[in-house]
TITINU-947611 format. One record per residue (C-alpha): z, y, x. Coordinates in steps of 0.2 Angstrom, whole numbers, plus 5000, padded with zeros to 4 digits. Layout:
{z=Z	y=Y	x=X}
...
This chain:
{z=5312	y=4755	x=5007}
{z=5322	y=4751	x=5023}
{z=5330	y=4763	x=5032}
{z=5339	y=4762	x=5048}
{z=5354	y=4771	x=5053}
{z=5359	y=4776	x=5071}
{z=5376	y=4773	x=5069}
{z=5377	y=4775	x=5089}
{z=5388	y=4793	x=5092}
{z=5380	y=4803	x=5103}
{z=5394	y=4807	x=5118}
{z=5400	y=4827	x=5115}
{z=5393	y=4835	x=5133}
{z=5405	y=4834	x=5148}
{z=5413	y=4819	x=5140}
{z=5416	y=4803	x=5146}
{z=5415	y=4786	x=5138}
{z=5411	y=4771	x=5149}
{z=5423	y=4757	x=5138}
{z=5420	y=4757	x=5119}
{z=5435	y=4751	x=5111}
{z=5435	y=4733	x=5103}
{z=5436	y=4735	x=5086}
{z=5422	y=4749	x=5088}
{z=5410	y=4737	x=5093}
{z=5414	y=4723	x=5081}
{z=5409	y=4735	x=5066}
{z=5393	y=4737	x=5073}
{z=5389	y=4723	x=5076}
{z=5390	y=4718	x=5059}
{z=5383	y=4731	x=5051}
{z=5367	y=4728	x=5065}
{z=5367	y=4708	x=5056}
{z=5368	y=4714	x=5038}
{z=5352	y=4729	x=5040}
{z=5343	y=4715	x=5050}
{z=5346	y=4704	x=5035}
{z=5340	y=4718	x=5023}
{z=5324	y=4722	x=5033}
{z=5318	y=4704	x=5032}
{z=5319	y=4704	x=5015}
{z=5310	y=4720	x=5012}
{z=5296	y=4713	x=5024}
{z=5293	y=4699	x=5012}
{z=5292	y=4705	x=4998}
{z=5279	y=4721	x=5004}
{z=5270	y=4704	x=5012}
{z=5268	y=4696	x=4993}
{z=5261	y=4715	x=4988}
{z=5249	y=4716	x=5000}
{z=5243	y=4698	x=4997}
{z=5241	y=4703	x=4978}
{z=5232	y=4718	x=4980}
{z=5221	y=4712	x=4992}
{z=5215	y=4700	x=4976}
{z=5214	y=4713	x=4966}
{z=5200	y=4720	x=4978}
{z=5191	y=4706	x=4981}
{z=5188	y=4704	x=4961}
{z=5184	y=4723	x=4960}
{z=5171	y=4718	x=4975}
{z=5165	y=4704	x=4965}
{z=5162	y=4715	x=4950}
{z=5153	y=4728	x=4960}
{z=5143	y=4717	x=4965}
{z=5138	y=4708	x=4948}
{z=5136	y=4729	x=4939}
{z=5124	y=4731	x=4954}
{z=5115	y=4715	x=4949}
{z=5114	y=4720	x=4930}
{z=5110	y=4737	x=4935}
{z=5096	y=4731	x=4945}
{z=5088	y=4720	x=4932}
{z=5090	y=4733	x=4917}
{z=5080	y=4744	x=4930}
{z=5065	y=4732	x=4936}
{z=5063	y=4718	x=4920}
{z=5051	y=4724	x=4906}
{z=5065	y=4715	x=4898}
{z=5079	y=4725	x=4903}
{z=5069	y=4741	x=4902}
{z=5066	y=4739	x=4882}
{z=5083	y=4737	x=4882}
{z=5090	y=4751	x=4889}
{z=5078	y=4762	x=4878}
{z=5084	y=4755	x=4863}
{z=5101	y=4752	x=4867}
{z=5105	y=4769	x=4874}
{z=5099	y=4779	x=4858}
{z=5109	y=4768	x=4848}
{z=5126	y=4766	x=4859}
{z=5124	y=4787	x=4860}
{z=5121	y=4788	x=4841}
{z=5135	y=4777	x=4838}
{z=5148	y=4785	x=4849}
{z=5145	y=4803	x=4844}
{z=5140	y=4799	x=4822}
{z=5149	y=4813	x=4811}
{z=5146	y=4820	x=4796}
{z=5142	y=4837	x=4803}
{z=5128	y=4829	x=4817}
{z=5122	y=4819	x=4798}
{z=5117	y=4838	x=4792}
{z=5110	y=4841	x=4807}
{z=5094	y=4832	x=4804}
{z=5094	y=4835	x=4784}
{z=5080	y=4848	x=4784}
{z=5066	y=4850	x=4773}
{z=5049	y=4840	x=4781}
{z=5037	y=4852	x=4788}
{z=5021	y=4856	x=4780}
{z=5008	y=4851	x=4792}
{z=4992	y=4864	x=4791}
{z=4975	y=4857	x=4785}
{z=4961	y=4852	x=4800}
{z=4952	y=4864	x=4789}
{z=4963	y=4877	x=4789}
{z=4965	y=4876	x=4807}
{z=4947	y=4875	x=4812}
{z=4944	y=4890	x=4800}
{z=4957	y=4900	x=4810}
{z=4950	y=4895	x=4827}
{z=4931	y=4901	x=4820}
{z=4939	y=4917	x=4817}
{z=4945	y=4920	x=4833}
{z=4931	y=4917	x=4840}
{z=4919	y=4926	x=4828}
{z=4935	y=4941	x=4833}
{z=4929	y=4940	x=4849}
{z=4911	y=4940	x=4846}
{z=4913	y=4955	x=4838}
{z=4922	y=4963	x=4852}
{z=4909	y=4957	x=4864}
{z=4895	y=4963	x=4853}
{z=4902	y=4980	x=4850}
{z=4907	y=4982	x=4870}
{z=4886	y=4976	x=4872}
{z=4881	y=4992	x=4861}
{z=4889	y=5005	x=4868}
{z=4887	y=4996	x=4886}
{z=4865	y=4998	x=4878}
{z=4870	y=5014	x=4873}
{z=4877	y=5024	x=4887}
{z=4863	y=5013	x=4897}
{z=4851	y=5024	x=4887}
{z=4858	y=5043	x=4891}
{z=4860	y=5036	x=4910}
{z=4842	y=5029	x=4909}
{z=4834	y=5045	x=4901}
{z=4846	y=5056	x=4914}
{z=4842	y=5047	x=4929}
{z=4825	y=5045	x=4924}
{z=4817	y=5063	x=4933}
{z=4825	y=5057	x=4950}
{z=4819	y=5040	x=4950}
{z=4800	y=5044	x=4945}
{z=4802	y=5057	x=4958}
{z=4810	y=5046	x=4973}
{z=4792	y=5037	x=4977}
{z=4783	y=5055	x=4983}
{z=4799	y=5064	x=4988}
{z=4807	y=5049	x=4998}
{z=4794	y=5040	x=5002}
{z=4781	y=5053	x=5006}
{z=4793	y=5068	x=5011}
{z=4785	y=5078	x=4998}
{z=4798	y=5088	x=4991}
{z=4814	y=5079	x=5001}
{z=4826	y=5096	x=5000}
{z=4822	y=5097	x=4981}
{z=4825	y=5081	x=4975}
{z=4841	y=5079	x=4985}
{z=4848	y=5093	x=4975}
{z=4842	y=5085	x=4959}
{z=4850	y=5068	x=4965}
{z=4866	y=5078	x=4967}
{z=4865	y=5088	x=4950}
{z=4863	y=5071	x=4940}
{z=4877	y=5062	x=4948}
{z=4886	y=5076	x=4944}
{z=4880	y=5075	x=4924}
{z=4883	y=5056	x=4924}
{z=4901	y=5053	x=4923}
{z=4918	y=5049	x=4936}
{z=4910	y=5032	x=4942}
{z=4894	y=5040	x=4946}
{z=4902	y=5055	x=4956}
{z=4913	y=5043	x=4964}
{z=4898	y=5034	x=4971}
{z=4889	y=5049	x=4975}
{z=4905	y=5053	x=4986}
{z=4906	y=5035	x=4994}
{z=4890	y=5033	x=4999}
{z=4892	y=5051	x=5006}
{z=4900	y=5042	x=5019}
{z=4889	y=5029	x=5023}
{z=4876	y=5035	x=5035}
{z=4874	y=5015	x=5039}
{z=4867	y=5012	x=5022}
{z=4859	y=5032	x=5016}
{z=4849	y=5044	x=5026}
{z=4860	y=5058	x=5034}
{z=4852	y=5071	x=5023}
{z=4857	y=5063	x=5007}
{z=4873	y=5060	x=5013}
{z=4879	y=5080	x=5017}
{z=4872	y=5082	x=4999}
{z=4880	y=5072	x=4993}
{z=4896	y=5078	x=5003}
{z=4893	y=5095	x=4991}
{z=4898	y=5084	x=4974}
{z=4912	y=5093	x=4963}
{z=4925	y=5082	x=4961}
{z=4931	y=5095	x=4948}
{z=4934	y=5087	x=4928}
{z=4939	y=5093	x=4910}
{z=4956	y=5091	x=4911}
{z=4964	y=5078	x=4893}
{z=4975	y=5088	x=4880}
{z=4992	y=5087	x=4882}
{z=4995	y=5077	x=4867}
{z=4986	y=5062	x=4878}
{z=4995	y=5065	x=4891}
{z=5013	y=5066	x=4882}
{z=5006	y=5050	x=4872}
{z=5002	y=5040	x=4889}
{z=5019	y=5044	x=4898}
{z=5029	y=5039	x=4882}
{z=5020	y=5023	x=4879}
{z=5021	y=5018	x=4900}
{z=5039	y=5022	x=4900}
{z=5046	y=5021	x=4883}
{z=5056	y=5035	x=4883}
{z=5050	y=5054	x=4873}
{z=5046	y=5068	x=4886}
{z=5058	y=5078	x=4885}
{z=5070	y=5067	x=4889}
{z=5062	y=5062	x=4905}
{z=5059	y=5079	x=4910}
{z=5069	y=5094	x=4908}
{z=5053	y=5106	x=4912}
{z=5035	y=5099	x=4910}
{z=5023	y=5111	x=4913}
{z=5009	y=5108	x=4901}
{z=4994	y=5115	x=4912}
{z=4988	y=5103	x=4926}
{z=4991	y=5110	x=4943}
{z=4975	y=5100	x=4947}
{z=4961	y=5087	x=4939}
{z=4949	y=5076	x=4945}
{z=4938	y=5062	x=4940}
{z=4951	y=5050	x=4937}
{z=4968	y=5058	x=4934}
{z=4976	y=5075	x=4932}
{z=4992	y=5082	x=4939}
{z=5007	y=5091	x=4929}
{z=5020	y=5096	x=4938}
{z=5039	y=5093	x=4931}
{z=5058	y=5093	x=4933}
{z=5067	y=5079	x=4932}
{z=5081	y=5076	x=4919}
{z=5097	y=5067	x=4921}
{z=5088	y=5053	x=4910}
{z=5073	y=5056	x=4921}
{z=5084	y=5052	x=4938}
{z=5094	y=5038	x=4932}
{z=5086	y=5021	x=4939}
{z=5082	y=5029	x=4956}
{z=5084	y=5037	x=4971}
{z=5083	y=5055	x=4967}
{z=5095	y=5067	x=4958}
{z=5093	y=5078	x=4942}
{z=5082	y=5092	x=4944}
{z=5072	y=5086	x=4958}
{z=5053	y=5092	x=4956}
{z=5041	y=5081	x=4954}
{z=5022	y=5077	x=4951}
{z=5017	y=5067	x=4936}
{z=5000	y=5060	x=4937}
{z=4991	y=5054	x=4920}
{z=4975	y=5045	x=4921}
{z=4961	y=5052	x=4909}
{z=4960	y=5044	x=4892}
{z=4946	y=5031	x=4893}
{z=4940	y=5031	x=4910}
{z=4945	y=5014	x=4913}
{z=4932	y=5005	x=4904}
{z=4918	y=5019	x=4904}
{z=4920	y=5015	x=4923}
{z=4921	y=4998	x=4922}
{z=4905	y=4998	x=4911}
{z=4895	y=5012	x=4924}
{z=4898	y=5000	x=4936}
{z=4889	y=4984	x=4928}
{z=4873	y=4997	x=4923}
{z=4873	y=4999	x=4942}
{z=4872	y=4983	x=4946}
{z=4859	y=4982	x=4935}
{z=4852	y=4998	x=4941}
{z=4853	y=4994	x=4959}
{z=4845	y=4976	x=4957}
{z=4828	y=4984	x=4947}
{z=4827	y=4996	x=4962}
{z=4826	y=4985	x=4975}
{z=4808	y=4982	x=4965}
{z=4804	y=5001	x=4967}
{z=4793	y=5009	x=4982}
{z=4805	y=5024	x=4988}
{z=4821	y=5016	x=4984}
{z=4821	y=4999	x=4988}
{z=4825	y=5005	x=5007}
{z=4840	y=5013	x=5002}
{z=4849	y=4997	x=4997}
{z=4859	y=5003	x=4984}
{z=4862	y=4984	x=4978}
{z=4872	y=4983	x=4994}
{z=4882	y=5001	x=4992}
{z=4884	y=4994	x=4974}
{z=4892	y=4978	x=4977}
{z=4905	y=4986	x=4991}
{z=4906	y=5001	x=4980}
{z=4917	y=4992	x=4966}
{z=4932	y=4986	x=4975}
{z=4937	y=5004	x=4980}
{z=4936	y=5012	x=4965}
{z=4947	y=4997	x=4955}
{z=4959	y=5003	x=4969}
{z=4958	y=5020	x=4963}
{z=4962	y=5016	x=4945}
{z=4978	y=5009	x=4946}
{z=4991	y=5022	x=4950}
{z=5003	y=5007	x=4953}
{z=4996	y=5002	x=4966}
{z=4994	y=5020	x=4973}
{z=5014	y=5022	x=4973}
{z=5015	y=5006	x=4984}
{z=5000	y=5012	x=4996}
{z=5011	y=5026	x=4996}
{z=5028	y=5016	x=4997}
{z=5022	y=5008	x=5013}
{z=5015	y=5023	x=5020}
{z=5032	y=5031	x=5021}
{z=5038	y=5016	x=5029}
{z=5025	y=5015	x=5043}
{z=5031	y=5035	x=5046}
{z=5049	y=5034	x=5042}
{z=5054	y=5040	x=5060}
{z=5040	y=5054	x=5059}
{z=5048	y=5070	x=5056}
{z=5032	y=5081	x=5056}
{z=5023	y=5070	x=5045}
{z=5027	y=5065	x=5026}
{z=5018	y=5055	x=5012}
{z=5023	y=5061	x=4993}
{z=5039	y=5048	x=4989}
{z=5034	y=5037	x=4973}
{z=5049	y=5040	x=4958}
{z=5053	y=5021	x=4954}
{z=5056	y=5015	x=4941}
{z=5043	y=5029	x=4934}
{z=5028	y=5022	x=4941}
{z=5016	y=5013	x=4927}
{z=4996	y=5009	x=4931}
{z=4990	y=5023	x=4922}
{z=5005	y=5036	x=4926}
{z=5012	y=5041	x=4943}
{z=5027	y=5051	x=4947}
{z=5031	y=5055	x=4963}
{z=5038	y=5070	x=4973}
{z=5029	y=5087	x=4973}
{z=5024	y=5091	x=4989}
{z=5021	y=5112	x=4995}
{z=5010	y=5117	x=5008}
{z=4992	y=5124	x=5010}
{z=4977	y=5113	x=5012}
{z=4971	y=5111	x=5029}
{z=4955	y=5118	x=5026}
{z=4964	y=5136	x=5028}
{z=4968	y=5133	x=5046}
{z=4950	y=5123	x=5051}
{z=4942	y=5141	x=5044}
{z=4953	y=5149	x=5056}
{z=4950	y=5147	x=5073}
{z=4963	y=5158	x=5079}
{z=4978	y=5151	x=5070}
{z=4992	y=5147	x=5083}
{z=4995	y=5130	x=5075}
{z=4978	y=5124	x=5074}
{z=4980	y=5117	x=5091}
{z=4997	y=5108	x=5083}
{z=4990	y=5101	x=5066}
{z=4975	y=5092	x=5074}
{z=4985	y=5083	x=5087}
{z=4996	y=5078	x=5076}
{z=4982	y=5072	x=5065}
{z=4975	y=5060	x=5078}
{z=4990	y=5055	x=5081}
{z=4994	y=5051	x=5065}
{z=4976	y=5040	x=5064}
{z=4977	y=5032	x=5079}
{z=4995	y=5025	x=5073}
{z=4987	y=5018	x=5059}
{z=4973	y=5012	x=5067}
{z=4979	y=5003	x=5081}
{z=4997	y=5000	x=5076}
{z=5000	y=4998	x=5057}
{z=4983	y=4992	x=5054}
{z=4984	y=5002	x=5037}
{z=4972	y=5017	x=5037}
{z=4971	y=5034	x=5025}
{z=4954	y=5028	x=5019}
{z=4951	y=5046	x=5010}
{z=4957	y=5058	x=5026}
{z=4945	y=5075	x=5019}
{z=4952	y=5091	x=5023}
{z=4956	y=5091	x=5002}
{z=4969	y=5078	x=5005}
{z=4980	y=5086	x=5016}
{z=4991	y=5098	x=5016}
{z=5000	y=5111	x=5031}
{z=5018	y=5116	x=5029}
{z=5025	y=5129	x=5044}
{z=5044	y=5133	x=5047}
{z=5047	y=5150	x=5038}
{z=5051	y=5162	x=5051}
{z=5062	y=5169	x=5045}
{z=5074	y=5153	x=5042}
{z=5088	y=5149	x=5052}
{z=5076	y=5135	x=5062}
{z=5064	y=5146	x=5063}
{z=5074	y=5161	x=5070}
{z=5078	y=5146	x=5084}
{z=5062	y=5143	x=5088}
{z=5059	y=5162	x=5090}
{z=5073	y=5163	x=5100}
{z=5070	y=5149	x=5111}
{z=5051	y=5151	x=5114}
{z=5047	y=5135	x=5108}
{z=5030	y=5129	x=5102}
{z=5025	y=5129	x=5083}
{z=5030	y=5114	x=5073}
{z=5019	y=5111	x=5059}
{z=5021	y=5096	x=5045}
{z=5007	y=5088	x=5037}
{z=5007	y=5079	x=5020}
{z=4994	y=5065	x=5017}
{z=4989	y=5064	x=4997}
{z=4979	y=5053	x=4987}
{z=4983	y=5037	x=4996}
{z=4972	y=5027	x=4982}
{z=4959	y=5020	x=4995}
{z=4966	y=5011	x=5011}
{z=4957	y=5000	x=5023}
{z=4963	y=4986	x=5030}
{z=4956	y=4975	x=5044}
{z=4957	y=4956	x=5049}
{z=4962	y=4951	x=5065}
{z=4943	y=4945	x=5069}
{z=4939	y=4963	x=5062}
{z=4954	y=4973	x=5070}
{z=4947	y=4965	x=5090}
{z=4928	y=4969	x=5085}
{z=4933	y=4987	x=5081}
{z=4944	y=4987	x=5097}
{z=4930	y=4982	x=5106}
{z=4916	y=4993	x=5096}
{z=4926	y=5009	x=5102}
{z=4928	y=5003	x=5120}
{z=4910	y=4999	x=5122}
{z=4907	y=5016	x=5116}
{z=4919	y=5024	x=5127}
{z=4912	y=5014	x=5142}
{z=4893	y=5016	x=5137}
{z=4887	y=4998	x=5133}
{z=4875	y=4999	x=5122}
{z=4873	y=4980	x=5121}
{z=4890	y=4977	x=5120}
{z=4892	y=4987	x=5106}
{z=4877	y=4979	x=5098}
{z=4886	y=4962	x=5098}
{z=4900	y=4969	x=5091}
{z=4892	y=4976	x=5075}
{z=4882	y=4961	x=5074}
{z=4898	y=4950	x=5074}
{z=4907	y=4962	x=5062}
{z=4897	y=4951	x=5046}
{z=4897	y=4933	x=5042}
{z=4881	y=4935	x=5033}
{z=4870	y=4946	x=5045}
{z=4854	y=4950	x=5036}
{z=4846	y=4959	x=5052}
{z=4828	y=4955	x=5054}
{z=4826	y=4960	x=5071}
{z=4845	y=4957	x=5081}
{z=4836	y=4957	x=5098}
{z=4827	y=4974	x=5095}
{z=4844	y=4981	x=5087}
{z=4854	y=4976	x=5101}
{z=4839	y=4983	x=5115}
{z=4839	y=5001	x=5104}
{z=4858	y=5004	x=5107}
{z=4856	y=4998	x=5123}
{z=4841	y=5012	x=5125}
{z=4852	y=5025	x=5117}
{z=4866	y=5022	x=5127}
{z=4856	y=5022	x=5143}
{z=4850	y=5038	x=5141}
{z=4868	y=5047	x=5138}
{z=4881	y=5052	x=5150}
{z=4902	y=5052	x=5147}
{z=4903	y=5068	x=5144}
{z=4893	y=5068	x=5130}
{z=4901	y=5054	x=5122}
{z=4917	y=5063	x=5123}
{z=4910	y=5081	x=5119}
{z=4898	y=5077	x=5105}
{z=4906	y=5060	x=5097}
{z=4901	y=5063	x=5078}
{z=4884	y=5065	x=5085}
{z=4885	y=5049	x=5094}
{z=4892	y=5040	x=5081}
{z=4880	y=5046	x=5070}
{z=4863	y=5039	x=5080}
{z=4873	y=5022	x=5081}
{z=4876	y=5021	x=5060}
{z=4857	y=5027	x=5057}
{z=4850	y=5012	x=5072}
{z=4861	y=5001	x=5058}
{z=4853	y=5008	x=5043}
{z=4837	y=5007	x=5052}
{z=4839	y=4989	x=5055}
{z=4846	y=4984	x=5039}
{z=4863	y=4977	x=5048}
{z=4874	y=4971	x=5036}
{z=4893	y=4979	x=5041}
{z=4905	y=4977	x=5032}
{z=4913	y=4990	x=5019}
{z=4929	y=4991	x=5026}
{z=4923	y=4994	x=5043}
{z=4911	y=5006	x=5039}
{z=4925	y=5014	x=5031}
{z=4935	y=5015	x=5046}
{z=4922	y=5021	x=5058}
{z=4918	y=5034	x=5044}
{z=4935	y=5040	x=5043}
{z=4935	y=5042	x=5060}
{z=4921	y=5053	x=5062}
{z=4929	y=5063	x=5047}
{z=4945	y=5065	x=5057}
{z=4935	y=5071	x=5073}
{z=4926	y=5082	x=5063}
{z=4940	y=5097	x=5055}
{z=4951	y=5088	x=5072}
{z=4940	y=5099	x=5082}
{z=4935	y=5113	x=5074}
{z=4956	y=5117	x=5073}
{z=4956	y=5113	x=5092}
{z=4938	y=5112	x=5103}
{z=4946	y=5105	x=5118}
{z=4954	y=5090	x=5109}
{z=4943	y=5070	x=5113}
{z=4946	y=5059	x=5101}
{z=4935	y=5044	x=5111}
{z=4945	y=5051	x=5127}
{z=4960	y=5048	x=5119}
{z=4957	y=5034	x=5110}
{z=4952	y=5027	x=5126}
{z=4969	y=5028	x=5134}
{z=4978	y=5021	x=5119}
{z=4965	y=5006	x=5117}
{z=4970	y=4987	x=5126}
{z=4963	y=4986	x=5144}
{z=4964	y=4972	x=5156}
{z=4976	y=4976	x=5172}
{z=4960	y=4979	x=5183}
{z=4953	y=4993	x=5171}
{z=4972	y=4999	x=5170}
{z=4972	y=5000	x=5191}
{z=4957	y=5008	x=5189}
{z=4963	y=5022	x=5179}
{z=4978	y=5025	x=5186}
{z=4968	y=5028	x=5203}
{z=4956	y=5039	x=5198}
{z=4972	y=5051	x=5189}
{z=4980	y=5049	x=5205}
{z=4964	y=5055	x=5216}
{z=4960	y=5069	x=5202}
{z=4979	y=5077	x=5205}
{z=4976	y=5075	x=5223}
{z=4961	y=5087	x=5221}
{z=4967	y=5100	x=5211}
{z=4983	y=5103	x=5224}
């Protein structure tokens, strides 16, 4: 390394020094020839370093180049390629040989089982499952035998009764008590098809509104059995009180209600001593279901053959009939329907779904938190309740939201699934509301969130435009729309469907839309049934639900419109919107 030394003083400030003195400057200038001197030769040799290095990386170049070339060939020749998979193993087996990777591979030789032994196994797994099949067969033949002699007065009957009107009142009843004596499926269907005026008579549909849902309730000993082996724990240590008589029971489950424990409330969201209810599926009702609904199938295929029952379809109530109630059986998917629901409702104060208690969810238990209030059905047999008016806004509300907004519908909205709670008067919110005058606040609870509907989009725009052509009384409209609501349309006349609801609507006026709406709805689903138009379940189901909610809506408050309400909140083009707005504006002028 060269460095270079200023041996130049630098003048001290305010001083002077124009003439250096002569021995001074001979000294630097000697020293200047000596560092030039020094710096040369520092020059060259860093020259000669440069010039060998840059040898050195020509040969690495030329080396790169050749490993390139080998690589390539090792990669591409068959040659090259047998080489590297023999080489490798032995280069890795030579570099890493010991005595300890020797033992390694010291081990016995396996015994390899005999083709016979192994062909003998595989004929008894499937002479196992033969066996299986064979047994599920019997009893699937053997409970098709108590069905067959149960059913067998009301079917023998249908021909005269249905057919002929002889006895019509009668053998509805007696369609109604062997539902009832045939088992959870068969009640279930009884209370779908009770809302499926498309595809039943309207008769047979209020009977079969009247079905108990009422069941035996399982011993306790199942239902201890059940939550133990769903969440591997012992009862008591999940819960620090478990009442062991159901609170309720129906055909598919029953309901305890519990305390948690602090083992209980570990894992979630709640704390010890929150109380909860613990819902415990029925022992068995899983596969008696699943084998009631294939004798249905069967069923419902041999009466499409009968005089008196083939034009009730029940081959096409069958076949839509089975998705809903799998739904039903899985409690798992029940704490997500009710998961989401709370979601969708989150900012709702007045309005709650029961809260799922994960990680205590399993497909045949469900806990979840226990919800207070009284069933709505004490407020719709009261008409002079002062929060009637409240609780059936809020219930169309509520609808509509998951109608047109979340497109995720309460499927199962009877007056048995919801619940009232009311601010206790006597509560410090409560003495506000007295002081300060203001209106009643109810809260409603939606249970049993096992059925949902759920709509396409192409679904979802029909329905929109169902419910607009009824509001704006186009029969034909609305004709089109139900037509397209199927892919596979089996109507046999869709020109004389489409001039029917065209005559219907004709001959009413707005006002009785919006007054009489369930009776509206109703001539539309019988001209359906009529005409063997094929909608769709989940459709049918919405429209339904619809005229569910409009029923106990009004009877809690007579002035309330769904369709008029539904009107305002459905899509409009600007026009329509001008239009409106108008006639509101022309209206106000006239009352002042």
């Amino acid at each position: 390394m060269v460095v270079l030394i200023d041996m130049h003083p630098k003048p001290e400030p305010g001083r002077r020094e124009d003439v250096l003195r002569p021995d001074l400057c001979a000294s630097n200038s000697a020293l200047q020839q000596v560092t030039s001197a020094l710096a040369e030769r520092a020059l060259g040799d860093l020259r000669e370093e440069v010039a060998q290095h840059s040898g050195g990386l020509g040969r690495v170049e030329e080396l790169e180049q050749q490993l390139v070339a080998v690589t390539s060939s090792l990669n591409t020749l068959p040659t090259g390629q047998r080489l590297v998979a023999v080489g490798v193993p032995l280069a890795a087996a030579s570099l890493y040989s010991s005595t300890e990777s020797a033992q390694c591979h010291a081990a016995e030789p396996g015994r390899g089982l005999p083709l016979v032994d192994v062909r003998a196994h595989a004929h008894q797994l499937l002479f196992g499952r033969f066996l299986l099949a064979a047994a599920e067969e019997v009893l699937t033949l053997l409970r098709g035998v108590y069905l067959y002699l149960l059913f067998m007065p009301a079917v023998l009957s249908a021909p005269v009764c249905m057919g002929l009107g002889v006895g019509r009142k009668a053998w509805l009843l007696l369609m109604r008590w062997t539902l009832e004596r045939a088992g959870p499926a068969f009640i279930k269907w009884g209370q779908w098809a009770a809302t499926r005026p498309d595809l039943f008579p309207g008769d047979l549909c209020t009977e079969l509104a009247r079905l108990h849902t009422g069941a035996p309730g399982h011993t306790l000993t199942h239902t201890r059995t059940a939550v133990e082996a769903a969440f591997r724990r012992p009862l008591e240590e999940l819960f620090d009180e478990f009442d062991p008589a159901p609170v309720a029971s129906g055909s598919i489950a029953q309901v305890h209600r519990a305390v948690l424990s602090a083992r209980g409330a570990s894992g979630s969201c709640y704390q010890p001593g929150t109380v909860v209810a613990v819902k415990v599926r029925h022992p068995g009702v899983s596969p008696l279901m699943q084998r009631d609904v294939l004798l249905m199938h069967r069923a419902a295929a041999l009466s499409a053959r009968l005089p008196g029952l083939a034009a009730l379809r029940l081959d096409e109530s069958v076949r839509q009939f089975g998705g809903p109630l799998r739904e039903q059986l899985d409690l798992a998917l029940e704490a997500r329907h009710l998961a989401r629901f709370n979601r969708n409702f989150r900012s709702w104060r007045n309005l709650s779904f029961p809260s799922p208690i994960f990680p205590l969810v399993a497909p045949d238990v469900l806990v979840e938190t226990f919800e207070q209030g009284r069933l709505i059905s004490t407020y719709v047999n009261s008409p002079n309740n002062r929060y009637n008016k409240a609780v059936a806004d809020l219930g169309l509300n509520c609808y509509l939201k998951m109608l047109l907004k979340d497109n995720f519908i309460h499927a199962d909205l009877h007056p048995g699934n919801i619940l009232v709670r009311v601010v206790d008067p006597n509560s410090p919110w409560g003495r506000v509301a007295h002081f300060f005058q203001l209106p009643p606040a109810p809260h409603l609870v939606l249970l049993d969130t096992g059925m949902v509907a759920t709509l396409t989009p192409s679904d979802q725009r029909n329905l929109v435009q169902f419910f607009k052509a009824i509001t704006s009384k186009d029969g034909q409209a609305l004709a089109h729309n139900i037509l397209a609501f199927s892919e596979g349309q089996t109507c046999p006349d869709p020109a004389g469907f489409t001039s029917e609801l065209k005559s219907l609507f004709d001959g009413l006026d707005l006002e009785k839309i919006k007054d009489h709406t369930s009776e509206v709805i109703g001539d539309i689903m019988d001209t359906i049934r009529r005409h063997q138009v094929a909608l769709k379940g989940v459709v049918s189901t919405v429209v339904v639900t619809t005229l569910v909610l409009e029923g106990w809506s009004t009877k809690l408050n007579p002035d309330i419109r769904i369709m008029e309400t539904m009107k305002e909140m459905l899509p409009m083009d600007w026009r329509e919107r001008m239009s409106r707005t108008v006639d509101k504006l022309v209206a106000a002028d006239v009352e002042v």
